[in-house]
N, CA, C and O atoms as a MOPAC input file, in Angstrom:
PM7 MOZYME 1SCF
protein

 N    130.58200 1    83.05900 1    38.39100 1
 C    130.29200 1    84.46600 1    38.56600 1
 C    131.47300 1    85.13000 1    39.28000 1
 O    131.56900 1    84.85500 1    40.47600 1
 N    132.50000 1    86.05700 1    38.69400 1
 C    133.09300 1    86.62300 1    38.81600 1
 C    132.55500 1    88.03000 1    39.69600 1
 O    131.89000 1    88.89400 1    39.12500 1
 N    133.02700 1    88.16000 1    41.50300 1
 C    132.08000 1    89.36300 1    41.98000 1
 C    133.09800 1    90.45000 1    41.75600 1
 O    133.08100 1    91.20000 1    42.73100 1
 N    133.83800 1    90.76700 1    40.99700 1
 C    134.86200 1    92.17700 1    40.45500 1
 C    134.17600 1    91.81100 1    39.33000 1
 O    135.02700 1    92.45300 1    38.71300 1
 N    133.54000 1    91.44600 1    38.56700 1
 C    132.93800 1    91.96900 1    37.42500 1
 C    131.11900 1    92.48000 1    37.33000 1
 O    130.47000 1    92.83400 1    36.34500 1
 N    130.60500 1    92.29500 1    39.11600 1
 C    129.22700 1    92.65400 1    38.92700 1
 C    129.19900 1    93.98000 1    39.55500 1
 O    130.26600 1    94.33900 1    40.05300 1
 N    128.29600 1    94.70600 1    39.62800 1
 C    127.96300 1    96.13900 1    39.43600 1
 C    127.61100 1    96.08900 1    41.52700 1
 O    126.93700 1    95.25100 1    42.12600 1
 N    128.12100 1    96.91000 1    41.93100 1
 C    127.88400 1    97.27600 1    43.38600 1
 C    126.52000 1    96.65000 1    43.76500 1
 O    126.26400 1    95.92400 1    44.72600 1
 N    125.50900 1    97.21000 1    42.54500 1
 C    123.76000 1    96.92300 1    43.33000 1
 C    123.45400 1    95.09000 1    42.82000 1
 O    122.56300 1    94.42800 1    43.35300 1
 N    124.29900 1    94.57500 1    41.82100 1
 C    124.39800 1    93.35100 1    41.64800 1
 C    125.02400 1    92.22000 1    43.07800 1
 O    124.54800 1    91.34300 1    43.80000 1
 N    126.21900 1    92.84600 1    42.90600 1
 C    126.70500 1    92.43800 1    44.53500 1
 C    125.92600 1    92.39600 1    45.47200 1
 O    125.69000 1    91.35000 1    46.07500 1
 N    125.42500 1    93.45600 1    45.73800 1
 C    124.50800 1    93.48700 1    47.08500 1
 C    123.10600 1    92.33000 1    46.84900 1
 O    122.48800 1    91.85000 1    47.80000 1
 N    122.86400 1    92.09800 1    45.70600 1
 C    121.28900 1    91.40000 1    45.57500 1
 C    121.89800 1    90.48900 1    45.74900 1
 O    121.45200 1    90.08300 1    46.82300 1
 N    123.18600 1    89.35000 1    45.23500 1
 C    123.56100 1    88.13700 1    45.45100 1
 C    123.97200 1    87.92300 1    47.04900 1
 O    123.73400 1    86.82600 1    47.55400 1
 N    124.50500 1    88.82700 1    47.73300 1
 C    124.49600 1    88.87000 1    48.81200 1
 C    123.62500 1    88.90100 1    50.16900 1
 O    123.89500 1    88.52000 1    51.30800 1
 N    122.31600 1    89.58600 1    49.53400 1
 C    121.27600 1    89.58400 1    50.48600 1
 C    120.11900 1    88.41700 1    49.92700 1
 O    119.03900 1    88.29800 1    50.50500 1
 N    120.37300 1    87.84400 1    49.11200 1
 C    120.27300 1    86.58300 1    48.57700 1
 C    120.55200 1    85.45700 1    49.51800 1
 O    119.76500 1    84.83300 1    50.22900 1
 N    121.63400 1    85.35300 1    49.39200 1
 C    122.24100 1    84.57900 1    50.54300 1
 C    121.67900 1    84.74600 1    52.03900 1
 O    121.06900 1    84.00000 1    52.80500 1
 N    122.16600 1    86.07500 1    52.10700 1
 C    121.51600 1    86.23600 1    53.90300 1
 C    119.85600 1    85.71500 1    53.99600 1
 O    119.35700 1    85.05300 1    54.90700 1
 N    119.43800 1    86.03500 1    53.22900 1
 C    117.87800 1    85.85300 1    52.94000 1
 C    117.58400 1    84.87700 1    53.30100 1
 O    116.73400 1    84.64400 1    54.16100 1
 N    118.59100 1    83.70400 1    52.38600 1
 C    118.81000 1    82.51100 1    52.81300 1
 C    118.41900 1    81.80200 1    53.76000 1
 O    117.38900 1    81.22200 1    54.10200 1
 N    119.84000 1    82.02100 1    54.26000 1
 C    120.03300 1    81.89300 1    55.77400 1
 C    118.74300 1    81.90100 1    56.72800 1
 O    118.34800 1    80.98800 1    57.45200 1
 N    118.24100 1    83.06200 1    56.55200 1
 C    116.81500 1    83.34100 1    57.71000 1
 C    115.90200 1    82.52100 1    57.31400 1
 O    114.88600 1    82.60900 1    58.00400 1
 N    115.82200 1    81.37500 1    56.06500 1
 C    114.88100 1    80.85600 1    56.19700 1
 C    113.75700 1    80.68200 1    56.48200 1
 O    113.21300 1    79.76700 1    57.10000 1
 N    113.26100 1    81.85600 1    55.88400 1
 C    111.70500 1    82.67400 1    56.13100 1
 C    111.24100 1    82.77800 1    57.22600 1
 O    110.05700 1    82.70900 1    57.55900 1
 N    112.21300 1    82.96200 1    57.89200 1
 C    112.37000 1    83.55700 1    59.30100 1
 C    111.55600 1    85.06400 1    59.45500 1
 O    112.09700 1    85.87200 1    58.70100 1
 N    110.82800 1    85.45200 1    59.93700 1
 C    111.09400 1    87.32300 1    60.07700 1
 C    111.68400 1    87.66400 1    61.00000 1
 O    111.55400 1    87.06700 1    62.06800 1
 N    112.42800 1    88.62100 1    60.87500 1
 C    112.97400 1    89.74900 1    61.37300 1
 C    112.46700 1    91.06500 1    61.55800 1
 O    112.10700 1    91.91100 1    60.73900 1
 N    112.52400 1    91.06700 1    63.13400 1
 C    111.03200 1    92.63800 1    62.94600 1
 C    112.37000 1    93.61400 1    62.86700 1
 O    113.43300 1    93.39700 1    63.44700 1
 N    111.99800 1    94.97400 1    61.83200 1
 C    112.58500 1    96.10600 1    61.53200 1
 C    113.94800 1    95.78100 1    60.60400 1
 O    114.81700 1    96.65100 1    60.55500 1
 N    114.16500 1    94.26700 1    59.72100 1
 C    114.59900 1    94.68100 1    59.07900 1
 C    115.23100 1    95.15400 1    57.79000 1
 O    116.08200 1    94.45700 1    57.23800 1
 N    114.85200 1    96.29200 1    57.30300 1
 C    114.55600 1    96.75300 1    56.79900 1
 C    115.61800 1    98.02000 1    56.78300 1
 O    116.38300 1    98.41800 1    55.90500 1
 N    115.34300 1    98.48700 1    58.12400 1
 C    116.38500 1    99.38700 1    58.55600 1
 C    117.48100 1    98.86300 1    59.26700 1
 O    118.43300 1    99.57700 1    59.58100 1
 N    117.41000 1    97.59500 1    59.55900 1
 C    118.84500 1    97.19400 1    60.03200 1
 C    119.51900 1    96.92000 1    58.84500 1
 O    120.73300 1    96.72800 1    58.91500 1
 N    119.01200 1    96.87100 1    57.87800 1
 C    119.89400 1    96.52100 1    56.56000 1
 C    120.14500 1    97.91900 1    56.00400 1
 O    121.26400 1    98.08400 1    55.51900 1
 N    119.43200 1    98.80000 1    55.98900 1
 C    120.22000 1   100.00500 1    55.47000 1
 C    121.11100 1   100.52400 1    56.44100 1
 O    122.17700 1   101.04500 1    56.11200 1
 N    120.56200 1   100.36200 1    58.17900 1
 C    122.19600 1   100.70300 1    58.87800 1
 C    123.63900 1   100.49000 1    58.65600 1
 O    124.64800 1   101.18800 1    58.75400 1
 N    123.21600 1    98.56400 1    58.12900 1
 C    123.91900 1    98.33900 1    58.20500 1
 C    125.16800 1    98.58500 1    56.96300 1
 O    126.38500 1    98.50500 1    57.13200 1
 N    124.59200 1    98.83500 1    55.97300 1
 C    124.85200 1    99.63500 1    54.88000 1
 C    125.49300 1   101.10500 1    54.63400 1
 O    126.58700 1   101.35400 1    54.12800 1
 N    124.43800 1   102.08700 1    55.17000 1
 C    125.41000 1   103.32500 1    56.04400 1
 C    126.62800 1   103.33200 1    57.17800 1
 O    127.41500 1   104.25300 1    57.39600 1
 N    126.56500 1   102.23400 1    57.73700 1
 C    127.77100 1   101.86600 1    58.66400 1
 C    129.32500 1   101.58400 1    57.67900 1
 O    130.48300 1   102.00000 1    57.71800 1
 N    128.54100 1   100.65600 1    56.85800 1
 C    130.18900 1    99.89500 1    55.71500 1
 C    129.94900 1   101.07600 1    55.16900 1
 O    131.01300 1   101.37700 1    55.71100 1
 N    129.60000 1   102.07800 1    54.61600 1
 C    130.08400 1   103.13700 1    53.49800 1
 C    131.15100 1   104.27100 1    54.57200 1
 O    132.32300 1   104.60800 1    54.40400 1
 N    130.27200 1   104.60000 1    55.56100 1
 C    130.98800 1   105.46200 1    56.75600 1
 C    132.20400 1   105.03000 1    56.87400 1
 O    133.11400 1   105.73500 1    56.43700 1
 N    132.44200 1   103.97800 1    57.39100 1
 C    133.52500 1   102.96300 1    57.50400 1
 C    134.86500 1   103.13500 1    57.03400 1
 O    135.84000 1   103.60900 1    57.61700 1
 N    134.70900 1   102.50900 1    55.48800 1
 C    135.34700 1   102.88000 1    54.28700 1
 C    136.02300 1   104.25700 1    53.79400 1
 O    137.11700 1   104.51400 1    53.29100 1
 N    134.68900 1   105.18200 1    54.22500 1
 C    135.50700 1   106.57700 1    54.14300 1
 C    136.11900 1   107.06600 1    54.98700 1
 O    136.66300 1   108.14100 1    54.73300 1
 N    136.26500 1   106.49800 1    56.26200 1
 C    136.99900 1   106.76000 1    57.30100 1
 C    138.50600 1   106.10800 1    56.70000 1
 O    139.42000 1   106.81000 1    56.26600 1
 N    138.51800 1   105.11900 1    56.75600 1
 C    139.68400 1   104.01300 1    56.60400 1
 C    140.34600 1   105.08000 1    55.44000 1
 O    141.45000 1   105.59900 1    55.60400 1
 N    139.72300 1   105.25700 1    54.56300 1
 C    140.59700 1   105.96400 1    53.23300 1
 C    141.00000 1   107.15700 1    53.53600 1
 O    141.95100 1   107.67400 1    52.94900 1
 N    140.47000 1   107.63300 1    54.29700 1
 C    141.00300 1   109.25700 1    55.24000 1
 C    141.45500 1   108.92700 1    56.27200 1
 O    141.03600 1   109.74600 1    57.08900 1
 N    142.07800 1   108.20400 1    56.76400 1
 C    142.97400 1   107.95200 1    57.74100 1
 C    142.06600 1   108.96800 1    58.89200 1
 O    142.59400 1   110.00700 1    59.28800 1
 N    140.38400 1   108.48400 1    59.48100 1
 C    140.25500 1   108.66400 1    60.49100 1
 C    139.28400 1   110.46900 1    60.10600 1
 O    138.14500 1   110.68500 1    60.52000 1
 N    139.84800 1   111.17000 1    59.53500 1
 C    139.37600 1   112.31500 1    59.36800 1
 C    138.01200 1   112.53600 1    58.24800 1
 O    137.73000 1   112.26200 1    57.08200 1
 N    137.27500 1   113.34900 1    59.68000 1
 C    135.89200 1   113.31700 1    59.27400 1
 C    135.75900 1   114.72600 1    57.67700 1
 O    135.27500 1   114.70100 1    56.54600 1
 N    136.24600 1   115.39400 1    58.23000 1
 C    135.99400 1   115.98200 1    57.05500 1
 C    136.35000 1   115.76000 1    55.59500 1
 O    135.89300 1   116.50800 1    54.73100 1
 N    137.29200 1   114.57800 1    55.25200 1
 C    137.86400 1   114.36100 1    53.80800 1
 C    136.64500 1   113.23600 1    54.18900 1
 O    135.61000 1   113.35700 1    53.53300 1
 N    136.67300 1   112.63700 1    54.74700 1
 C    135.70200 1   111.45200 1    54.38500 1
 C    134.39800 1   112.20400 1    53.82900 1
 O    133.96300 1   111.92000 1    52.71300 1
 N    133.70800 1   113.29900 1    54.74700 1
 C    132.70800 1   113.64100 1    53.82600 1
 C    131.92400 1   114.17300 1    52.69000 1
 O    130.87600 1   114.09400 1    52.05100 1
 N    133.43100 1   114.95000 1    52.87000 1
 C    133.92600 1   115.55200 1    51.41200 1
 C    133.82100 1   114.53300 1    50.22600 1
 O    132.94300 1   114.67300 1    49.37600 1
 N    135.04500 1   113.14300 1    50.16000 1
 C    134.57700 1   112.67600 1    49.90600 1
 C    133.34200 1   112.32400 1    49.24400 1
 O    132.94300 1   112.38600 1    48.08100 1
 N    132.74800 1   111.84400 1    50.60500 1
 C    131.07400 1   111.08000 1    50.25400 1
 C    130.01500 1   112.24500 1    49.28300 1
 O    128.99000 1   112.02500 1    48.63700 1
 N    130.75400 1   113.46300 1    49.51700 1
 C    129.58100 1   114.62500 1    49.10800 1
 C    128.55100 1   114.72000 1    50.11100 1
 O    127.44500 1   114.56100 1    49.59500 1
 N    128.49400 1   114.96500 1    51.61900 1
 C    127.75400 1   115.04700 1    52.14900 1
 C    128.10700 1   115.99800 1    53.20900 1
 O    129.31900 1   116.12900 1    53.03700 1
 N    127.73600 1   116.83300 1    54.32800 1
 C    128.04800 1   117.98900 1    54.87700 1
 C    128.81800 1   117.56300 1    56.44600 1
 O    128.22900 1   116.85000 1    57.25900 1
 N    129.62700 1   117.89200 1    56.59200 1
 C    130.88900 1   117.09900 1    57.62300 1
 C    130.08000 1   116.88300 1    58.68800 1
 O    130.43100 1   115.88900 1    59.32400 1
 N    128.75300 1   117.65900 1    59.29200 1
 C    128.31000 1   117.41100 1    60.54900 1
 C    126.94000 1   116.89800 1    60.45400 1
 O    126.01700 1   116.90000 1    61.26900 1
 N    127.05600 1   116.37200 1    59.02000 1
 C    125.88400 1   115.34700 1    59.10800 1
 C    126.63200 1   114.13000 1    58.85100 1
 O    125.96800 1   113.13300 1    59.13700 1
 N    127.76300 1   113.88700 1    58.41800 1
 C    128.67400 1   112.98000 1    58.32500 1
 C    128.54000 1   112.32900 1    60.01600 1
 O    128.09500 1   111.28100 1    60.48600 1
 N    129.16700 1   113.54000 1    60.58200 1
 C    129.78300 1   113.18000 1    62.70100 1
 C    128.26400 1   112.80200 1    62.91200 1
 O    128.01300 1   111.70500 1    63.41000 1
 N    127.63900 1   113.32400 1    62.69500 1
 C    126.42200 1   112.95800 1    63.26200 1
 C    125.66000 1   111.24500 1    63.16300 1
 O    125.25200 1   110.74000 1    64.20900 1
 N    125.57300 1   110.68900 1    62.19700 1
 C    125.77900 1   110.23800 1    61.14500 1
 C    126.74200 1   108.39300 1    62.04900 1
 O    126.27200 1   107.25900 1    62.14400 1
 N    127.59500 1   108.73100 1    62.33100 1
 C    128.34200 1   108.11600 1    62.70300 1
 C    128.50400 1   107.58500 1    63.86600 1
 O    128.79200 1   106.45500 1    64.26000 1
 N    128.19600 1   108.90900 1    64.51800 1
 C    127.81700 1   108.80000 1    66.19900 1
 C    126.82800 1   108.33000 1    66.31300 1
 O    126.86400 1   107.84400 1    67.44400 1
 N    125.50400 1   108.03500 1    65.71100 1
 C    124.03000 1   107.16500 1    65.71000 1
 C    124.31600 1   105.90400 1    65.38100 1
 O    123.67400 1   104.96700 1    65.85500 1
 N    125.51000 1   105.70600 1    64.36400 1
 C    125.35300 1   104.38400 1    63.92900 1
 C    126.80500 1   104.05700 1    64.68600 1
 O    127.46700 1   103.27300 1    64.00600 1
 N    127.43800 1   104.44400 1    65.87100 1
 C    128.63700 1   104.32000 1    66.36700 1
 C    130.12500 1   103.69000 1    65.46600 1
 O    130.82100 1   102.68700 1    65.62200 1
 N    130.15300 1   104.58300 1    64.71400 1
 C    131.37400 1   104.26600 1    63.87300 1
 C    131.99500 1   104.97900 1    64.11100 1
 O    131.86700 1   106.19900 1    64.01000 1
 N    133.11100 1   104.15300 1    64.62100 1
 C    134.30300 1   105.26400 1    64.92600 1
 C    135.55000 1   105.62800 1    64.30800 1
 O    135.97300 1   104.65000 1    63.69100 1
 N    136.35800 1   106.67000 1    64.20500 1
 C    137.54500 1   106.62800 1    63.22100 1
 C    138.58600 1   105.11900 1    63.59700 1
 O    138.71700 1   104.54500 1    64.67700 1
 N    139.18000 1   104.81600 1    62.31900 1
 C    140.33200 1   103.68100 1    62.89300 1
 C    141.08700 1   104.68000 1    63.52100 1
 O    140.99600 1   105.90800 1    63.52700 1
 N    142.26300 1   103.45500 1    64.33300 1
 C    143.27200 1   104.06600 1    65.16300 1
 C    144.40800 1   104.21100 1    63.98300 1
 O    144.57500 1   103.45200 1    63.02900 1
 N    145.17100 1   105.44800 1    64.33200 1
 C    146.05800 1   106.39300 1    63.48200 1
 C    147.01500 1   105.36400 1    62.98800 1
 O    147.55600 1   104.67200 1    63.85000 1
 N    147.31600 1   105.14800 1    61.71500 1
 C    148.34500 1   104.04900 1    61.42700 1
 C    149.39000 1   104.47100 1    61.68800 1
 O    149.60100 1   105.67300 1    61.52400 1
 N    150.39000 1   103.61400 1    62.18300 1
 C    152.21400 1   104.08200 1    62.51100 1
 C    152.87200 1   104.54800 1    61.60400 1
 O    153.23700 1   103.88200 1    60.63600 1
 N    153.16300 1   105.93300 1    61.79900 1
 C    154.26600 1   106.45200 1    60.57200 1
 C    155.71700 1   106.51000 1    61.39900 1
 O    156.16000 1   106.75200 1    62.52200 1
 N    156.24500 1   106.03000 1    59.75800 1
 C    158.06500 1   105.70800 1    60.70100 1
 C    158.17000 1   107.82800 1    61.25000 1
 O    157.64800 1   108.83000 1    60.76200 1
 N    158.89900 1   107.65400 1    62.17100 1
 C    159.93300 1   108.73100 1    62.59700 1
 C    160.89900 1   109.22600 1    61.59400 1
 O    161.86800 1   108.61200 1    61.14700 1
 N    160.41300 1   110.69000 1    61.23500 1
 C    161.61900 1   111.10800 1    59.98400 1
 C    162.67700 1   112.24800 1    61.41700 1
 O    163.05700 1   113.38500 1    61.13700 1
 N    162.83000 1   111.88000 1    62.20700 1
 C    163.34000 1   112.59300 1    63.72100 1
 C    164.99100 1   112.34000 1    62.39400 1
 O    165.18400 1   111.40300 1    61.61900 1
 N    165.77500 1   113.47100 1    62.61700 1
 C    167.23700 1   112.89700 1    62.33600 1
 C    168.02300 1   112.74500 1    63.86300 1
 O    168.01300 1   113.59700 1    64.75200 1
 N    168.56600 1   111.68000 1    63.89100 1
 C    169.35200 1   111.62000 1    65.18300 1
 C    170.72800 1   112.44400 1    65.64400 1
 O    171.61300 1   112.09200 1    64.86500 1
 N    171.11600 1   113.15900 1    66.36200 1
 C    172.65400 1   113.49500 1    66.25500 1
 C    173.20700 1   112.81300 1    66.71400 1
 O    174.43400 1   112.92100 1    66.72800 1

């Protein structure tokens, strides 16, 4: 099974498959919503990383309204990455 050839919601079932696994019919109280946090956290994430940090292209992006984005983020504490190093275009004399 090639996972670049299965469909996002395919991925995720083989994956929570696995975790499922793992818990070994274990329960877990609430989750339910720790799995969609944790889900809204990696998408937030991602659109941060691809916007270098800035909330408003990320939500743009996502299609969703920038201060439900911040909001959004700040509940599930995701924070922008730190600013990547751009060389110095300074000319020296």
């Amino acid at each position: 099974m090639d996972p670049l050839k299965l469909s996002l919601e395919e991925l995720l079932y083989v994956r929570l498959g696995h975790f499922f696994d793992q818990l070994n019919g274990q329960a877990v109280p609430g989750i339910y919503q720790v799995l969609l946090e944790q889900v809204d956290r990696a998408v937030l994430r991602q659109a941060l990383e691809r916007f270098d940090g800035q909330v408003g292209a990320a939500a743009k992006f996502l299609g969703v309204d920038r201060n439900t984005f911040a909001r959004k983020a700040k509940r599930l504490r995701v924070k922008a990455p730190r600013a990547r190093a751009r060389p110095s275009h300074r000319v020296e004399s």
